[in-house]
N, CA, C and O atoms as a GROMACS GRO file, in nm:
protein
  552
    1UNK      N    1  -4.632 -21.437   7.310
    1UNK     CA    2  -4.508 -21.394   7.247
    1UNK      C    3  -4.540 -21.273   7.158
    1UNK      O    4  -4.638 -21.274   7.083
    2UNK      N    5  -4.454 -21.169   7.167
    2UNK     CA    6  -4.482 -21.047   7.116
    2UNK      C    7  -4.347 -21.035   6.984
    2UNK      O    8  -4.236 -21.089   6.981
    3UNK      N    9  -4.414 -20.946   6.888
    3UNK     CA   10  -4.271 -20.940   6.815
    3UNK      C   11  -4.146 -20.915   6.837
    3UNK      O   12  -4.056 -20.971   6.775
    4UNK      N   13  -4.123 -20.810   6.947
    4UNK     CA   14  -3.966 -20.849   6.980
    4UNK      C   15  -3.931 -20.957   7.041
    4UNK      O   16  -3.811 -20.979   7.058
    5UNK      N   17  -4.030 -21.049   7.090
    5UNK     CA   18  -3.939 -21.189   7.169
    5UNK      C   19  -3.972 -21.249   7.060
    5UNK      O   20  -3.908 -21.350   7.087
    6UNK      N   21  -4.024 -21.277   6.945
    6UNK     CA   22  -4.002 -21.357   6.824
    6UNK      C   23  -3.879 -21.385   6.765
    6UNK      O   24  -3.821 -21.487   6.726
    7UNK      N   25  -3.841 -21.194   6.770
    7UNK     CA   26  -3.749 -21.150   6.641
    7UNK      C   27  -3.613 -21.198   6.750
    7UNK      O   28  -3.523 -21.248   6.682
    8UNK      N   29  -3.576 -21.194   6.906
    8UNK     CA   30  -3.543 -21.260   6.922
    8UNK      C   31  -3.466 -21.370   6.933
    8UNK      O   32  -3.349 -21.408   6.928
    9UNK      N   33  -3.597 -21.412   6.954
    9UNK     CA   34  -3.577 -21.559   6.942
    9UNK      C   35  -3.488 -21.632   6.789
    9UNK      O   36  -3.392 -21.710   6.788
   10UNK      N   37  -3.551 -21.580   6.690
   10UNK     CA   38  -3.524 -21.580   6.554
   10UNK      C   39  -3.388 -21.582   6.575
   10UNK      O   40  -3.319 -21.675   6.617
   11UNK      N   41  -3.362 -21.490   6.547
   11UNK     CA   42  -3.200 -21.401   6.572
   11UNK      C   43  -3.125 -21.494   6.630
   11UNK      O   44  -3.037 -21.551   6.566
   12UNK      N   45  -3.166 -21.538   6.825
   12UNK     CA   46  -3.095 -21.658   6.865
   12UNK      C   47  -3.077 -21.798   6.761
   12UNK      O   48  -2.960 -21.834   6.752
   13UNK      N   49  -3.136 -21.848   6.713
   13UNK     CA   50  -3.156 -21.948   6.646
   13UNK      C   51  -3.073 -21.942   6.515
   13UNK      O   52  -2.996 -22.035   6.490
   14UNK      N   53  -3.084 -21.843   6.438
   14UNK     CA   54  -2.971 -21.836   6.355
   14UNK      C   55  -2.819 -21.787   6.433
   14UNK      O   56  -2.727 -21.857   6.390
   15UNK      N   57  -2.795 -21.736   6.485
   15UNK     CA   58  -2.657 -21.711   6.527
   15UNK      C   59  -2.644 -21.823   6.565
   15UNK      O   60  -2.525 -21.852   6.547
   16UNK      N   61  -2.725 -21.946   6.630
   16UNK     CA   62  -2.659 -22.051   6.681
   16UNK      C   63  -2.647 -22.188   6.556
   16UNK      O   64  -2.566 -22.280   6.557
   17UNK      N   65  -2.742 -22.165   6.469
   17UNK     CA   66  -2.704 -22.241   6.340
   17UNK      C   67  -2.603 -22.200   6.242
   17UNK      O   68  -2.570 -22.268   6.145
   18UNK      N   69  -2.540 -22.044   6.282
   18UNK     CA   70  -2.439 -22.036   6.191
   18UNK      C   71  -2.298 -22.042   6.219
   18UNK      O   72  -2.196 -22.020   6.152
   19UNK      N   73  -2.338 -22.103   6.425
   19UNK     CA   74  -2.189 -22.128   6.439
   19UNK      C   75  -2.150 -22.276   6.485
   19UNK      O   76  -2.042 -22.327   6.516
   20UNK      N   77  -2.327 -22.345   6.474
   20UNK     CA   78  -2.293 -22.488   6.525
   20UNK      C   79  -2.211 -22.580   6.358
   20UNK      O   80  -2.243 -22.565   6.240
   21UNK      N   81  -2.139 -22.640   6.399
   21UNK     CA   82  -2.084 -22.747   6.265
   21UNK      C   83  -2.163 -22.864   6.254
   21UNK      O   84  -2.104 -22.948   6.185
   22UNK      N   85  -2.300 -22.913   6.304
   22UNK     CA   86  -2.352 -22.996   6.286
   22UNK      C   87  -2.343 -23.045   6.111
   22UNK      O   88  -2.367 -22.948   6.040
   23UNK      N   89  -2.320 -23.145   6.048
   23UNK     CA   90  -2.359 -23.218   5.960
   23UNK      C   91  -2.452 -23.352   5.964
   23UNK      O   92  -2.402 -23.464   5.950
   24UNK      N   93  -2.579 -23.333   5.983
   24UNK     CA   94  -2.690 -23.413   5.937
   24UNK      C   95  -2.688 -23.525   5.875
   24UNK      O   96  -2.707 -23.498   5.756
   25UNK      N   97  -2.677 -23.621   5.886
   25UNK     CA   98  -2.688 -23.738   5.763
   25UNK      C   99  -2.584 -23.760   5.659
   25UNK      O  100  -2.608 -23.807   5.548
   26UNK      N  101  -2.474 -23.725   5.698
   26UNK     CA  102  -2.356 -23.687   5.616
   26UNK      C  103  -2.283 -23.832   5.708
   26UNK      O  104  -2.315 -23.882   5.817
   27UNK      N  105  -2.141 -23.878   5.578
   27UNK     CA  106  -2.094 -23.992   5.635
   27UNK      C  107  -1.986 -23.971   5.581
   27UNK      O  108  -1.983 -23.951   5.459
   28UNK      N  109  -1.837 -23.969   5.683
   28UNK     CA  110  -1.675 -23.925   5.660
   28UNK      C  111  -1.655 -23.805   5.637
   28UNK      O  112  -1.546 -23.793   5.580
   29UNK      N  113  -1.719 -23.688   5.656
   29UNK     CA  114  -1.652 -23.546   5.613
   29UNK      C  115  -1.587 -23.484   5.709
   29UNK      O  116  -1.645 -23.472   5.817
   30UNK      N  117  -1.473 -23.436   5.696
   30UNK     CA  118  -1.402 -23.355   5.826
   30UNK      C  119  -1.378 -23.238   5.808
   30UNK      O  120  -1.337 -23.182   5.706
   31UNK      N  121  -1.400 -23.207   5.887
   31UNK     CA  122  -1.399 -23.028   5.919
   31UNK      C  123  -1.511 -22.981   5.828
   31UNK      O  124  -1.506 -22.872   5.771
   32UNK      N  125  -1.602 -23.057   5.819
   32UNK     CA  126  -1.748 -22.979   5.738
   32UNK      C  127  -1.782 -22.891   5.847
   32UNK      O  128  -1.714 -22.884   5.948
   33UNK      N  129  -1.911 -22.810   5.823
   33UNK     CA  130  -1.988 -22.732   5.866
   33UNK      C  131  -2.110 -22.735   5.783
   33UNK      O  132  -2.110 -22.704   5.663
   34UNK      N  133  -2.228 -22.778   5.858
   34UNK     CA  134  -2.366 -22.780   5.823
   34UNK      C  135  -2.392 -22.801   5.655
   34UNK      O  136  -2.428 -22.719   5.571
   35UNK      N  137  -2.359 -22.943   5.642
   35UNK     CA  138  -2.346 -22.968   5.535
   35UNK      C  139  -2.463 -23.116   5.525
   35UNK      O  140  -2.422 -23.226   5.560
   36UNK      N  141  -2.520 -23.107   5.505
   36UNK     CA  142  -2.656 -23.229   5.456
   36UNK      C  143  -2.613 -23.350   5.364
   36UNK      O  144  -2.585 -23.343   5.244
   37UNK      N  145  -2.615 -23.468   5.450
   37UNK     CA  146  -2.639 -23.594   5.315
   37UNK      C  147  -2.548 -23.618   5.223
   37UNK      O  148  -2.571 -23.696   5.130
   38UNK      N  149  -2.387 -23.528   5.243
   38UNK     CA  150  -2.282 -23.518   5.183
   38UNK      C  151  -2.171 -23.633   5.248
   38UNK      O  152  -2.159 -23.653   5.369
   39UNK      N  153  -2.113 -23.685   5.170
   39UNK     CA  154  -1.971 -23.802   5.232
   39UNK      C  155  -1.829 -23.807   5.159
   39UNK      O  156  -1.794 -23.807   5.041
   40UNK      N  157  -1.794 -23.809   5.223
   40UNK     CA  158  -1.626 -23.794   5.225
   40UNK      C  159  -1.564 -23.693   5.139
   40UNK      O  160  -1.474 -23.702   5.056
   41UNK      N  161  -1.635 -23.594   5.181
   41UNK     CA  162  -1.572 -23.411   5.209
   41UNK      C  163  -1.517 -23.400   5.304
   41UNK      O  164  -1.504 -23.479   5.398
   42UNK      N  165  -1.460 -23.249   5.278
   42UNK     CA  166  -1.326 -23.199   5.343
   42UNK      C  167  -1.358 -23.076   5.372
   42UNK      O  168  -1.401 -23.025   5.268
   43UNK      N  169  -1.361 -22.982   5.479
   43UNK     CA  170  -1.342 -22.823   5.472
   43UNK      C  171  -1.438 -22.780   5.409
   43UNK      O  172  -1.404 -22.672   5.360
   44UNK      N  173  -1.624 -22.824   5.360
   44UNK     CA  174  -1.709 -22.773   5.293
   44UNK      C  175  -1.790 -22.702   5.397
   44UNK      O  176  -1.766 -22.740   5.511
   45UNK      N  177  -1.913 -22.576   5.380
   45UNK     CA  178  -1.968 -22.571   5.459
   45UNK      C  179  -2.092 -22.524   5.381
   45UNK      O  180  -2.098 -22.490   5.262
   46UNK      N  181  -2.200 -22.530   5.480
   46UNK     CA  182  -2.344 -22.561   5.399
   46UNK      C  183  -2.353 -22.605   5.228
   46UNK      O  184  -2.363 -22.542   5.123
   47UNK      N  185  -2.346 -22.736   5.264
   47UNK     CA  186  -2.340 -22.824   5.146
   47UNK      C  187  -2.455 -22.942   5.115
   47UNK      O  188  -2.482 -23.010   5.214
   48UNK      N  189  -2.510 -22.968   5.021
   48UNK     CA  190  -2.582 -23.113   5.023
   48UNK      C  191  -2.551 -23.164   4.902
   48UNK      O  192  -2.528 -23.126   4.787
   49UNK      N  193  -2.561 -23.307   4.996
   49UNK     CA  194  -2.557 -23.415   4.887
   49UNK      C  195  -2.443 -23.406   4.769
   49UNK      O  196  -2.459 -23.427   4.649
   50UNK      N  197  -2.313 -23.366   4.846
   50UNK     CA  198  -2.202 -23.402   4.749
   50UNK      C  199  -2.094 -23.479   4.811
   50UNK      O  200  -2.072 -23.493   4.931
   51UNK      N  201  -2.034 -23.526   4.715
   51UNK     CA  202  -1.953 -23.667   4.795
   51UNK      C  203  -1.823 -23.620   4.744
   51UNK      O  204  -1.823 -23.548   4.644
   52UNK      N  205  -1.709 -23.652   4.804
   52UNK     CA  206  -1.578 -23.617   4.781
   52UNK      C  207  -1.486 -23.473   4.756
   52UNK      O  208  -1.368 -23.455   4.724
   53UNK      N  209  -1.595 -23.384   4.786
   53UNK     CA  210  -1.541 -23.228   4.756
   53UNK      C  211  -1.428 -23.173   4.859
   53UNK      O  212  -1.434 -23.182   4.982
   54UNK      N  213  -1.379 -23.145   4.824
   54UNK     CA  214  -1.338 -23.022   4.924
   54UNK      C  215  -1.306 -22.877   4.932
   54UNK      O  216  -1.282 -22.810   4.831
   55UNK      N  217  -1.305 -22.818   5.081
   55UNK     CA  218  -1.311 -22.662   5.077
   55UNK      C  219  -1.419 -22.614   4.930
   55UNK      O  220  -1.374 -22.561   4.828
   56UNK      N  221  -1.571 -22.650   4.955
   56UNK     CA  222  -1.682 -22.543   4.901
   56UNK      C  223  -1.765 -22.541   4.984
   56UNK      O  224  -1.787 -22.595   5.092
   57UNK      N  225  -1.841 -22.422   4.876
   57UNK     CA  226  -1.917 -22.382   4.998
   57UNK      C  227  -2.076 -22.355   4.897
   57UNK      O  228  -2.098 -22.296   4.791
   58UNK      N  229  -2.163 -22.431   4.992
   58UNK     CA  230  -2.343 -22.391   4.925
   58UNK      C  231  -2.334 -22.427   4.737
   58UNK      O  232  -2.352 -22.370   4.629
   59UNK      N  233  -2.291 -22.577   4.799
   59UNK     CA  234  -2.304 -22.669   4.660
   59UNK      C  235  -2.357 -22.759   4.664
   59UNK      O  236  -2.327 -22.819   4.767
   60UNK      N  237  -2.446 -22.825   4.592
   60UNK     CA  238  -2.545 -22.949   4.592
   60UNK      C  239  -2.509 -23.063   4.482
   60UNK      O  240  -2.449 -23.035   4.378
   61UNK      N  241  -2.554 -23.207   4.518
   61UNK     CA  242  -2.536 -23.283   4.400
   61UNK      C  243  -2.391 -23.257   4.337
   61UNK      O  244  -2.388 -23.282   4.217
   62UNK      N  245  -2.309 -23.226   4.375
   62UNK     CA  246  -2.173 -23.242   4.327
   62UNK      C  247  -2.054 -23.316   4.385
   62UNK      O  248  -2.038 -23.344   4.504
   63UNK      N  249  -1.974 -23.343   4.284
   63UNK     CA  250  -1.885 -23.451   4.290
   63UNK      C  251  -1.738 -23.425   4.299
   63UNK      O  252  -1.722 -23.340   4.211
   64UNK      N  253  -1.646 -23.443   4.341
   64UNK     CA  254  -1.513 -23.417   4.341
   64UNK      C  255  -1.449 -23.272   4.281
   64UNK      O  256  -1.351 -23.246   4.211
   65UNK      N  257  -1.564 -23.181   4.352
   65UNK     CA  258  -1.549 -23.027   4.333
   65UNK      C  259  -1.422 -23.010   4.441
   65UNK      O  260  -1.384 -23.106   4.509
   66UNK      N  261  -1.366 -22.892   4.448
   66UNK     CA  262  -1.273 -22.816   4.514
   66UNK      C  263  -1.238 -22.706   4.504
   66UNK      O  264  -1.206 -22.653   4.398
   67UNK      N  265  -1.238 -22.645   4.630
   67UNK     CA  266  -1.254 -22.456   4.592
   67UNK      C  267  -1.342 -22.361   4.523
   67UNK      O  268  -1.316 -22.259   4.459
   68UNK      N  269  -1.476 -22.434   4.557
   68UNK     CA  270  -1.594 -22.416   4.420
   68UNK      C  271  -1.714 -22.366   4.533
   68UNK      O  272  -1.733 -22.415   4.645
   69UNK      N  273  -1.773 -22.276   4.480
   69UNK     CA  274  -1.886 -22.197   4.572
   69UNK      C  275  -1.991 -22.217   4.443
   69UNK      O  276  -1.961 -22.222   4.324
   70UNK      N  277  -2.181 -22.232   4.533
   70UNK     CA  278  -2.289 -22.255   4.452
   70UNK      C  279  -2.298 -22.330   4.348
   70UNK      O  280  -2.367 -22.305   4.250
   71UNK      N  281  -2.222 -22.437   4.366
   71UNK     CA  282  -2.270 -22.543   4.229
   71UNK      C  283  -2.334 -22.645   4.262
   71UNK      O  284  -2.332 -22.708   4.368
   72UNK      N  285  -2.405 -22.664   4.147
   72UNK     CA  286  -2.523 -22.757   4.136
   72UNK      C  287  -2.496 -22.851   4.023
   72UNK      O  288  -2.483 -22.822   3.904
   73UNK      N  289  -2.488 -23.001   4.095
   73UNK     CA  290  -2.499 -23.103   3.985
   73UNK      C  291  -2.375 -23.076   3.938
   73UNK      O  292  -2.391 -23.032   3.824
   74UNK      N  293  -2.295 -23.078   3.956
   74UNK     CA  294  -2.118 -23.028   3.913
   74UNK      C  295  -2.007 -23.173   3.964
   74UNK      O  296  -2.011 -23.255   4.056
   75UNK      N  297  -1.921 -23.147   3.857
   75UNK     CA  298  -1.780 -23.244   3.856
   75UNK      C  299  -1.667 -23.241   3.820
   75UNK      O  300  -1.651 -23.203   3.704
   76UNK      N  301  -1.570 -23.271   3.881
   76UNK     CA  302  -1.460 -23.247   3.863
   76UNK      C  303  -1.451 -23.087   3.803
   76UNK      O  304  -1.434 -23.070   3.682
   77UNK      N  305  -1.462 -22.973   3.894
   77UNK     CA  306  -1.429 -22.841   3.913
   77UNK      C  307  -1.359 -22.826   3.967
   77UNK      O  308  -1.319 -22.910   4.048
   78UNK      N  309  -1.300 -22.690   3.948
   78UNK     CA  310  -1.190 -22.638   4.026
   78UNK      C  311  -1.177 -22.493   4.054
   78UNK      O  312  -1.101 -22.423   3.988
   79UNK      N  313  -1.260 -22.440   4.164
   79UNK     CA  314  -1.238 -22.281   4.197
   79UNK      C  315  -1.326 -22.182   4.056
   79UNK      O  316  -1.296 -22.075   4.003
   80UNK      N  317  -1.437 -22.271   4.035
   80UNK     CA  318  -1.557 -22.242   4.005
   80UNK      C  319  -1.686 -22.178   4.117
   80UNK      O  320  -1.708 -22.199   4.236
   81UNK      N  321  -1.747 -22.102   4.025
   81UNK     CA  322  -1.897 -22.048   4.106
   81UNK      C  323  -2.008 -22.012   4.067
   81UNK      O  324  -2.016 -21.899   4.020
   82UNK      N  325  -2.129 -22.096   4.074
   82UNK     CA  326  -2.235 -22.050   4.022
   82UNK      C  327  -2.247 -22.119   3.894
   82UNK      O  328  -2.288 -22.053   3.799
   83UNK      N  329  -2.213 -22.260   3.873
   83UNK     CA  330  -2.232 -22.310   3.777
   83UNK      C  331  -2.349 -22.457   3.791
   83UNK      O  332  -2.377 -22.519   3.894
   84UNK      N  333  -2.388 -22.476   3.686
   84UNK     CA  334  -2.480 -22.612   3.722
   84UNK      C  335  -2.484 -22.684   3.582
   84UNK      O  336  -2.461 -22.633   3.472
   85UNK      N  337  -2.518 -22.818   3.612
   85UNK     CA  338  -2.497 -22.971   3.528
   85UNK      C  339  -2.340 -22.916   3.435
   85UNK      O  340  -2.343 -22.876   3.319
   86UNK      N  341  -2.243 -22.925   3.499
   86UNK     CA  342  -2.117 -22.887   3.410
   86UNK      C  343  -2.026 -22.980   3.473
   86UNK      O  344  -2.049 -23.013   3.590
   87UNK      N  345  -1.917 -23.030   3.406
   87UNK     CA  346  -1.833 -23.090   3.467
   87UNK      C  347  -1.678 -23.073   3.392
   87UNK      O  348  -1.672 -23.072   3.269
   88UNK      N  349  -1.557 -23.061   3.473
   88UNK     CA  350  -1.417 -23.035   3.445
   88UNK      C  351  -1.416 -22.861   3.392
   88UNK      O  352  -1.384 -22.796   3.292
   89UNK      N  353  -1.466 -22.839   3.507
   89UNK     CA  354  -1.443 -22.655   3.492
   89UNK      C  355  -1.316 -22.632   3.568
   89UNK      O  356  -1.286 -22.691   3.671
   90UNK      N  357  -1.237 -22.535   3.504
   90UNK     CA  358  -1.139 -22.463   3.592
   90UNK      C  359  -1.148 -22.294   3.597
   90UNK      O  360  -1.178 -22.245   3.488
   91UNK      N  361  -1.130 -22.213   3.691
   91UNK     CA  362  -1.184 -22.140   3.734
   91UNK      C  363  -1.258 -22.042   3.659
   91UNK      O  364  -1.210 -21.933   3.627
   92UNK      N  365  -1.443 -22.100   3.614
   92UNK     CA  366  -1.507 -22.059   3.545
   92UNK      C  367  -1.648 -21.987   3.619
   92UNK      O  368  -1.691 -22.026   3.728
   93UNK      N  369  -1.693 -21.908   3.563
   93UNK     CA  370  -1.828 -21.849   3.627
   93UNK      C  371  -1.945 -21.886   3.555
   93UNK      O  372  -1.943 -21.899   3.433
   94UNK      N  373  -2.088 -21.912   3.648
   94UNK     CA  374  -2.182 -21.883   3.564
   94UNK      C  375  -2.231 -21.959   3.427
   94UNK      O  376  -2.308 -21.919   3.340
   95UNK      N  377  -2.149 -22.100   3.439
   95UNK     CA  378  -2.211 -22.202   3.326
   95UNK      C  379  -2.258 -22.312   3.337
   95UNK      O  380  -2.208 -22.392   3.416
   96UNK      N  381  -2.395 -22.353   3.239
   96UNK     CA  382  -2.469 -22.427   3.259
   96UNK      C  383  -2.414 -22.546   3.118
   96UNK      O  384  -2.379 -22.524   3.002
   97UNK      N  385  -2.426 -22.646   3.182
   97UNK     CA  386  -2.475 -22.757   3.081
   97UNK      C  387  -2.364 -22.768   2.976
   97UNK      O  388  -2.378 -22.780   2.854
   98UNK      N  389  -2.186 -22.760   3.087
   98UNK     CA  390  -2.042 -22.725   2.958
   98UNK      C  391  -1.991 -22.780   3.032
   98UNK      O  392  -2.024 -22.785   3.150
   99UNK      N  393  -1.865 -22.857   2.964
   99UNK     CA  394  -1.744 -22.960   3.004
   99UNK      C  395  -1.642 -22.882   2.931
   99UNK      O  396  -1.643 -22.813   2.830
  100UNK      N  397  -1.543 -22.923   3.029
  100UNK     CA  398  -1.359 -22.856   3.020
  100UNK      C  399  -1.344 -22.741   2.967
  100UNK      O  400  -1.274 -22.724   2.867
  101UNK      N  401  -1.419 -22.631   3.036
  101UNK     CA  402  -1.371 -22.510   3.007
  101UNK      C  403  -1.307 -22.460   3.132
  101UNK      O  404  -1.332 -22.489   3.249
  102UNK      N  405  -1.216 -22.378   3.081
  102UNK     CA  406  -1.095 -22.321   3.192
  102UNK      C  407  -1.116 -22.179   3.150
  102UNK      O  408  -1.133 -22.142   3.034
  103UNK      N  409  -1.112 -22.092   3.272
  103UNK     CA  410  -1.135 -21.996   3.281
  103UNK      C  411  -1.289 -21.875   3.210
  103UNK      O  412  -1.279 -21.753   3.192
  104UNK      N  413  -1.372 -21.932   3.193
  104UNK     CA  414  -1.486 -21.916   3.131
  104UNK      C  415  -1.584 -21.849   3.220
  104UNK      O  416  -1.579 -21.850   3.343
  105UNK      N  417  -1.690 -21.779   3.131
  105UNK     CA  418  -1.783 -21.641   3.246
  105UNK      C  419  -1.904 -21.708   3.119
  105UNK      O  420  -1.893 -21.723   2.997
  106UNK      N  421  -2.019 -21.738   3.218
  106UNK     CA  422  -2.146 -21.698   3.108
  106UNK      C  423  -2.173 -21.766   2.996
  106UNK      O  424  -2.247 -21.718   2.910
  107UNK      N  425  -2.094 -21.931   2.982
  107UNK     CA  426  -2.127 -21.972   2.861
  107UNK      C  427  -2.227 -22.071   2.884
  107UNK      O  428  -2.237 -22.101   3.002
  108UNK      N  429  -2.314 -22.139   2.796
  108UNK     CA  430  -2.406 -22.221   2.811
  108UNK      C  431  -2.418 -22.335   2.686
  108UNK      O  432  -2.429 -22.294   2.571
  109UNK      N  433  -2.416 -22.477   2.714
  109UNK     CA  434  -2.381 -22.590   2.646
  109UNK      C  435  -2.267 -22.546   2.556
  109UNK      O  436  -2.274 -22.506   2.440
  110UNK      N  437  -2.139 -22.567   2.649
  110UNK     CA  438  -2.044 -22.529   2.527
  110UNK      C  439  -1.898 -22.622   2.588
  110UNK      O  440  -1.867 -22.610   2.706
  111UNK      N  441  -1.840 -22.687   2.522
  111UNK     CA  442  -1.721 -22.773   2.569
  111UNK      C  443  -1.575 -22.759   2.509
  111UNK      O  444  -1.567 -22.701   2.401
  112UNK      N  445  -1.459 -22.806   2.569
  112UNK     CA  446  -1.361 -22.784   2.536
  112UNK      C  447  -1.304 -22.551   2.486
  112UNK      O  448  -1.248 -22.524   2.380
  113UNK      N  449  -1.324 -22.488   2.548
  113UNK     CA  450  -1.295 -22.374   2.550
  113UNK      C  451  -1.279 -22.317   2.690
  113UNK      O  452  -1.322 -22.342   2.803
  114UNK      N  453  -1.192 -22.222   2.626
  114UNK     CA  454  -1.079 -22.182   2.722
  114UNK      C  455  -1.115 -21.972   2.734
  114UNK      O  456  -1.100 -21.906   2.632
  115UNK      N  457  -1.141 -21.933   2.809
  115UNK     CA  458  -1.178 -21.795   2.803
  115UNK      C  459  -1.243 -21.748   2.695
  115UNK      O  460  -1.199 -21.662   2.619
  116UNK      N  461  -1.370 -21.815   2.686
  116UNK     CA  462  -1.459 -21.810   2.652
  116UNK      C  463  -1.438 -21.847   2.479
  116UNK      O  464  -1.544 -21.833   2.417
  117UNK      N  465  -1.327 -21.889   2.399
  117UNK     CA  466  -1.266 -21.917   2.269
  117UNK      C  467  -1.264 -22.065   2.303
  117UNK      O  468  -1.230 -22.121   2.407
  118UNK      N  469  -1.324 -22.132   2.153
  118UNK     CA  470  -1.364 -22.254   2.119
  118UNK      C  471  -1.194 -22.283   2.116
  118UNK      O  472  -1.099 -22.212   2.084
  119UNK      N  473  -1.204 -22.400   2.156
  119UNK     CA  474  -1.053 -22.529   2.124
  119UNK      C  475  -1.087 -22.614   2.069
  119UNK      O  476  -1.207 -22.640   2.080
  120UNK      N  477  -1.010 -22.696   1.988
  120UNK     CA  478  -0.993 -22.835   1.937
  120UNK      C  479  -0.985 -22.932   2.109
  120UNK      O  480  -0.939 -22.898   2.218
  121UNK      N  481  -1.032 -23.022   2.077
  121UNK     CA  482  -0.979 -23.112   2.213
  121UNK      C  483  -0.874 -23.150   2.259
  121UNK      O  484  -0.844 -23.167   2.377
  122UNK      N  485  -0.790 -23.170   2.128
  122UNK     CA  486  -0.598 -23.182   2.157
  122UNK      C  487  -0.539 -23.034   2.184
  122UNK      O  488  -0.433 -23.012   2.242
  123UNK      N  489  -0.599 -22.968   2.147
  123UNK     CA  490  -0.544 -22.770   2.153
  123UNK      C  491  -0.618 -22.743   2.293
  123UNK      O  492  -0.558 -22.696   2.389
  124UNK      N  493  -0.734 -22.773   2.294
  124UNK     CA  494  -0.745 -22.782   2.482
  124UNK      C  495  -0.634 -22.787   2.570
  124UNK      O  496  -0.567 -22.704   2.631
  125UNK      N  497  -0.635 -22.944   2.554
  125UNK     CA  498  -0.604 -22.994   2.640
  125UNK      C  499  -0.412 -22.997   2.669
  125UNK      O  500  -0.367 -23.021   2.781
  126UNK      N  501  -0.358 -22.980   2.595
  126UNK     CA  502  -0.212 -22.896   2.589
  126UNK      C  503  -0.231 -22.771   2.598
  126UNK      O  504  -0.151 -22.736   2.685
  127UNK      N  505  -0.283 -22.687   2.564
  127UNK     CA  506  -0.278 -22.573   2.612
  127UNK      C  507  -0.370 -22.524   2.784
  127UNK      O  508  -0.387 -22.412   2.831
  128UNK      N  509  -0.408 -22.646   2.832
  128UNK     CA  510  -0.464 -22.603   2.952
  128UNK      C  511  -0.377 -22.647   3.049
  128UNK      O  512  -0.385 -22.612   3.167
  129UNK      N  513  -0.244 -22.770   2.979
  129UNK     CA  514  -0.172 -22.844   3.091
  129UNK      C  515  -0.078 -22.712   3.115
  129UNK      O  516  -0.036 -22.679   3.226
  130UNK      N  517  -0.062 -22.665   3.034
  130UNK     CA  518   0.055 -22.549   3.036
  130UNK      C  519  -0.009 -22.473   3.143
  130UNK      O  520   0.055 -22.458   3.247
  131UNK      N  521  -0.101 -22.433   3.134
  131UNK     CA  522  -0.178 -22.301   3.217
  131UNK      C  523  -0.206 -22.351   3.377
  131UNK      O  524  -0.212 -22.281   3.478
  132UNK      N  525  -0.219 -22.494   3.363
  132UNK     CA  526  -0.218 -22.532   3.526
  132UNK      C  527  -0.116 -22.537   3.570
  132UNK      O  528  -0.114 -22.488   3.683
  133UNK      N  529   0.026 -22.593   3.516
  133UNK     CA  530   0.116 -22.529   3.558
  133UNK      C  531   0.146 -22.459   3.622
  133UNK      O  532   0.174 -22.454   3.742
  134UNK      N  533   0.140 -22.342   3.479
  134UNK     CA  534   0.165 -22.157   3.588
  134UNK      C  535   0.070 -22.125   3.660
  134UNK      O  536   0.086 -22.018   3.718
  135UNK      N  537  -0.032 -22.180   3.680
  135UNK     CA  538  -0.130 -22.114   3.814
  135UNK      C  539  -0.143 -22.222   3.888
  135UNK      O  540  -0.249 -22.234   3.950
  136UNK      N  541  -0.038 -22.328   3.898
  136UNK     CA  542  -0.042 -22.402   4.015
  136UNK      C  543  -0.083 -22.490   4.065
  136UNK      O  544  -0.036 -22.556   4.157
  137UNK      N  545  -0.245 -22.509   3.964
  137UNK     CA  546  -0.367 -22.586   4.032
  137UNK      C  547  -0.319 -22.753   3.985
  137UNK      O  548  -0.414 -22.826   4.013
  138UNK      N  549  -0.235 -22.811   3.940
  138UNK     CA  550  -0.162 -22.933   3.958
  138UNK      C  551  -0.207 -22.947   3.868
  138UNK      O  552  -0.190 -23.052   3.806
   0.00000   0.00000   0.00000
């Protein structure tokens, strides 16, 4: 085998893993795509080991995510990306180790705040029901 029948070969092998939907060891997910060790997801694709998500994509260890790309160790999100050990994000970027922030970029161990401004937990949480509202997310 010479390097162009490697490269190839290669080439074959990924084009055919990026259009097969195999899920591996996964139990109840529909309409996944190559998603690992994950159960009762919806619409995720290359995913592991998260249970109940739906529509994300290249998230691990997470839990009842939705609309959420690259999270790790994540819960109850919503149209988050790139966040890890955080849980009850709404559409936040880029935070580690923070609960119920809505709309947030870049913060780290930080809870109850809302674009990137600290809340009370009752000022949260009325002022975030309002905001899901107008953007829909129920």
């Amino acid at each position: 085998m010479d390097r162009r029948e490697f490269l190839e070969q290669l080439n074959l092998l990924t084009k055919n893993f990026a259009t097969e939907p195999i899920n591996p060891v996964s139990y109840g997910c529909e309409e996944c795509a190559r998603c690992a060790h994950c159960t009762f997801c919806r619409q995720c694709q290359d995913c592991y080991q998260c249970t109940h998500c739906t529509q994300c994509k290249l998230c691990n260890n997470s839990v009842h995510c939705v609309d959420c790309t690259s999270m790790s160790n994540c819960a109850y999100c919503i149209r988050s990306e790139g966040c890890g050990d955080s849980a009850y994000l709404v559409l936040s970027r880029n935070l580690t180790e923070c609960n119920y922030c809505f709309g947030c970029v870049g913060l780290h161990r930080k809870d109850f705040h809302i674009l990137n401004q600290s809340f009370s937990r009752e000022a949260y949480f009325k002022l975030t029901a309002q905001l899901r509202k107008e953007l829909e997310l129920g």
